[in-house]
N, C-alpha and C positions, 0 to 999 in steps of 0.2 A: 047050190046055194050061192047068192050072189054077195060075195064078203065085204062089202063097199055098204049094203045097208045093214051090217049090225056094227058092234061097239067092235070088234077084232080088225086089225089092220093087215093090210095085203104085204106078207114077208117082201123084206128090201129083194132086188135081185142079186145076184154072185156076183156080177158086174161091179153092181154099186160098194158092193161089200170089197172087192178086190181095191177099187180106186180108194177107199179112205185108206186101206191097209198101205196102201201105196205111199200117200199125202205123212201118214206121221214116219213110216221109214225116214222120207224124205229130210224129216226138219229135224230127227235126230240126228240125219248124219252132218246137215245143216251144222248143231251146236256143235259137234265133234272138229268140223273144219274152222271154227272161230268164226263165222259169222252171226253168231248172237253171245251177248255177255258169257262171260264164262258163269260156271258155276262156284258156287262156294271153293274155295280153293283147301285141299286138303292135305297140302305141304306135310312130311314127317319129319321136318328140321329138325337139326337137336342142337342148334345153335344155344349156349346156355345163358340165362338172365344174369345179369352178374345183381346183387343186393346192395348199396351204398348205407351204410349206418353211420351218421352225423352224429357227433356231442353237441346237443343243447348250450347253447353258450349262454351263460347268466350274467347278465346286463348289471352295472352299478346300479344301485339307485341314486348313487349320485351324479348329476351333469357333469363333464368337464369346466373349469374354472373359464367364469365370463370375462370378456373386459374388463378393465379394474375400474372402480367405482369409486372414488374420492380423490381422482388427481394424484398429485404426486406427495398427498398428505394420507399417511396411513387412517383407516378404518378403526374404529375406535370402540361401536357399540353398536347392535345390533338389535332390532325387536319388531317381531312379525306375529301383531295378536290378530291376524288372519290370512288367508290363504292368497289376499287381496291387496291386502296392505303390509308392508314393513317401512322402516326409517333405519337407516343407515347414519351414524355420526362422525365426522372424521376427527382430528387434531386439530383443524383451521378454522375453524366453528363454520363449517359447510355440512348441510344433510343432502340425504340422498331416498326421495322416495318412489317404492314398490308399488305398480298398479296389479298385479296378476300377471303382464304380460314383460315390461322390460322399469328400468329402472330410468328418474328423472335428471336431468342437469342440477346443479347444486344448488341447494334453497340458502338461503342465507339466514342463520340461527338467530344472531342480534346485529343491533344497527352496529356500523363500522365507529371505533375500530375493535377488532376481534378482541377478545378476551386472551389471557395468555394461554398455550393449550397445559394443561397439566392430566389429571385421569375424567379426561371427557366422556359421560356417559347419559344413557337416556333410556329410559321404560315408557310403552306406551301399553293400552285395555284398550282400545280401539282402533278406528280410524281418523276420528274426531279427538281422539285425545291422547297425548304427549305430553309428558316433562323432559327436557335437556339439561344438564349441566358442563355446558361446555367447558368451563375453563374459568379459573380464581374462582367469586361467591357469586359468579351470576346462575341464575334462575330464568327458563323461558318455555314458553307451553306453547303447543300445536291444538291449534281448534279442528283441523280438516282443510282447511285451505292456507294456511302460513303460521309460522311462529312469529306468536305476539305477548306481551305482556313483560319482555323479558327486564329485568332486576337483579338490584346484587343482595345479597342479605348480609345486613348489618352484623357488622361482628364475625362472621363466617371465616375461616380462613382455611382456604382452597377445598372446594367440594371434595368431596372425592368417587361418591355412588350414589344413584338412586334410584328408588321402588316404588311401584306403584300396580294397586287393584285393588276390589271393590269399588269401581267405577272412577272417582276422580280425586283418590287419596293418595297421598306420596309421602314418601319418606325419603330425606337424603340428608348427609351424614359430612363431615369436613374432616381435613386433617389429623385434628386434635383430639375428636369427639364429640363434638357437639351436634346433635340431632335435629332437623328443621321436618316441620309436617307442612304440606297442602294438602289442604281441603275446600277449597273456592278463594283460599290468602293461606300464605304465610304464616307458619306459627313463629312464637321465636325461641332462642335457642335450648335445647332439652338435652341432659349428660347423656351420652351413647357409649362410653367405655374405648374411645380408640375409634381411627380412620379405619373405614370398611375399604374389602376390595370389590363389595358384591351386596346386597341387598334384593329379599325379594319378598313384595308384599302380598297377602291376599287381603285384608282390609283393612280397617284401621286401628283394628284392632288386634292383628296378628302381623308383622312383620318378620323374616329371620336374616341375619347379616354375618358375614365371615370377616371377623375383626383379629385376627391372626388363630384367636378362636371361634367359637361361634355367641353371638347373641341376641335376645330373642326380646319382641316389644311387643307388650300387651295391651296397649290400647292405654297407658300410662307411663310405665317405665322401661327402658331397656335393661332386661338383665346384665349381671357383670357375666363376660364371656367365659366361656367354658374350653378347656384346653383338650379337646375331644380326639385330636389328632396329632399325635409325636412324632409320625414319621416325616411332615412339612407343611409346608404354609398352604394354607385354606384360600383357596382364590374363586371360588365360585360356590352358588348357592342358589336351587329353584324347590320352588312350594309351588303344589297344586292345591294343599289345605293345609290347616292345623295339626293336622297331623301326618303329614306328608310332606320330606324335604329330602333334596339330594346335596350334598356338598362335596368337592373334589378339590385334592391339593397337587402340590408339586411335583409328586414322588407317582402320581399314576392310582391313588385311594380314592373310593369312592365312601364317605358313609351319609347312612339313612335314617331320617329322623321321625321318630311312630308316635309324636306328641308326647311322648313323656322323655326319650333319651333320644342318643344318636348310638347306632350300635359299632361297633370295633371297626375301624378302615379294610375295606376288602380292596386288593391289588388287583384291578381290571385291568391295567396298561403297564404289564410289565414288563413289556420292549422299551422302557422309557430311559436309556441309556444310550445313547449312538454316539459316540466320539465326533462326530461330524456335522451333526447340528446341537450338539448339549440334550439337557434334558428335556425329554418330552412331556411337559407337563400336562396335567388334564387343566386348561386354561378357561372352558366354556360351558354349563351344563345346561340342557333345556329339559321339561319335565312337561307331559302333557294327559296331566291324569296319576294313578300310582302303578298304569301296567305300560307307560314308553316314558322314555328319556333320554336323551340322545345330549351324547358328550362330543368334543372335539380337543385335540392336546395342541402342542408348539409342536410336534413333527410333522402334520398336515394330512392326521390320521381321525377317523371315526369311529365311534364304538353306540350301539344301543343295547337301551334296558326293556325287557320286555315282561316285569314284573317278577322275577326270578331270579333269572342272570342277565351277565349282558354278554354282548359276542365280543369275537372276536376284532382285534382294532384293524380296520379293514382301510388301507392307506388311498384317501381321496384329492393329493394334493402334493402329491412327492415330499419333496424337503420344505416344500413353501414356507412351511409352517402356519397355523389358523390362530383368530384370533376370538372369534366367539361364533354363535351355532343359538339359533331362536325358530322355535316349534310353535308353529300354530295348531295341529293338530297330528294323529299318528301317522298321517304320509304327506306330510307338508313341513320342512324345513330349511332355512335358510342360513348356510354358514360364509364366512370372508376369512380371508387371510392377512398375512402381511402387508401384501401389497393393492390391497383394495379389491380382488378378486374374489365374484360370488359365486359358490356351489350351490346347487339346489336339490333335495333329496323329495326324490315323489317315491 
């Protein structure tokens, strides 16, 4: 049979069979002499890994202290009702304003010559809107692009705080007692029981203010103050409502006010004794809502409230010591010191 015409093919020869045998000996021994890549390399090192475990290192949320801000005239009042904007007020009737990113050269509060400085302070509800009281009975308001309007109030004798929200109502207070409102003008003068150190409004018809006690305006009268705190003086006061208020005094007390009372002083800062800078008082309180609030004392130390407790005072400022602390929201605040220096807590 002729094996060439069916489908079966004609066995290779020995020959042919012998030469591939040949061909792959060849190029094994080829790899073996290093003329082609080696193979996988199959090392039994026991050379051993060594493992590095790092602590997590927890970052402040507060910046280091900026440049100082208000020259060689101490920082006086602070208010940052957004994340965008705050106003800074010194002692020399110079502002200082926050765009988000860095802070301005000094705006000039009223026409020259200055007002004398006494307790220079300012509240603003916006960016468009400010009251100052820089210094004796003047009055002067921020539209968004300058302080204008500015005025002394008749009879006044020497500001001393003032409040402002529900959009463009204020409250501020003198020396002796006497109470003044804006509300597009001037009211005139209304009994307030005693110079504040502190006033903070929600409209205008709920005010609360730390008058060595505390006391409270309802849209007519201020109450007579209430001696709510023994262990020292009442220097700060923030309301998010009617029924929501933080007051802190000298001694490192925080108490909270639930619209009907204020409950017993709790000791949040009681490192507040150093022989080496005096007392540390709780000097600044800012309140954003009833579950944050964020405090700042004269040691250069911070503490937040997180609707429960508050932590511990976690030192942002050595000895500096701070002078106020303004929250726009739960991770947005702005504090200063002594010396015109801003921390900023994200």
């Amino acid at each position: 049979m002729d094996l060439t015409t069916t489908g079966w093919r004609r066995p290779r020869s020995s020959s042919i069979v012998s030469s591939v045998i040949l061909a792959v000996v060849m190029m094994l021994a080829g790899g073996c002499s290093g003329t082609k890549a080696p193979a996988a390399s199959t090392s039994t090192s026991t050379t051993a890994t060594t493992t590095t475990t790092t602590r997590p290192v927890v970052a402040s949320p507060w910046s280091p202290p900026s440049a100082a801000v208000g020259g060689s005239h101490p920082v006086t009042a602070l208010a940052c009702p957004t994340t965008t904007f705050c106003m800074a007020l010194n002692s020399a009737d110079a502002a200082y304003r926050y765009n988000g990113t860095s802070w301005s050269a000094a705006l000039a509060v009223t026409p020259p010559p200055a007002p004398s400085p006494s307790a220079a302070d300012l509240s603003c509800t916006s960016p468009t809107f400010c009251v100052a009281v820089p210094g004796d009975n003047d009055v002067v308001t921020w539209n968004g692009l300058a302080w204008v309007g500015a005025q002394s109030l008749g009879g006044a004798q020497g500001l001393q705080a003032v409040g402002c929200g529900g959009g463009n109502f204020c409250a501020a207070v003198d020396g002796v007692g006497d109470g003044y409102f804006y509300n597009g003008r001037w009211s005139s003068a209304v009994n307030a029981w005693g110079g504040p150190s502190s006033i903070s409004c929600i409209s205008s018809s709920f005010c609360m203010a730390t008058t060595g006690g505390t006391s409270e305006w309802n849209g007519r009268t201020w109450s007579q103050p209430q001696d709510v705190d023994t262990s020292g003086q009442l220097d700060t006061v923030s309301c998010t409502s009617p029924s929501f208020c933080v007051a802190a005094d000298t001694t490192g007390n925080v108490l909270v006010w639930n619209g009907l009372s204020w409950s017993p002083g709790a000791a949040i800062d009681p490192s507040a004794s150093d022989a080496t800078i005096g007392n540390n008082e709780i000097v600044s309180v800012s309140c954003v809502g009833q579950t944050f609030c964020m405090a700042v004392d004269s040691g250069g130390k911070a503490l937040t409230f997180s609707g429960s407790t508050w932590s511990k005072a976690l030192d942002i400022d050595g000895a500096t010591g701070l002078v106020a602390v303004s929250c726009a929201t739960t991770s947005f605040c702005e504090a200063v010191d002594k010396t015109g220096r801003i921390l900023t807590y994200t």
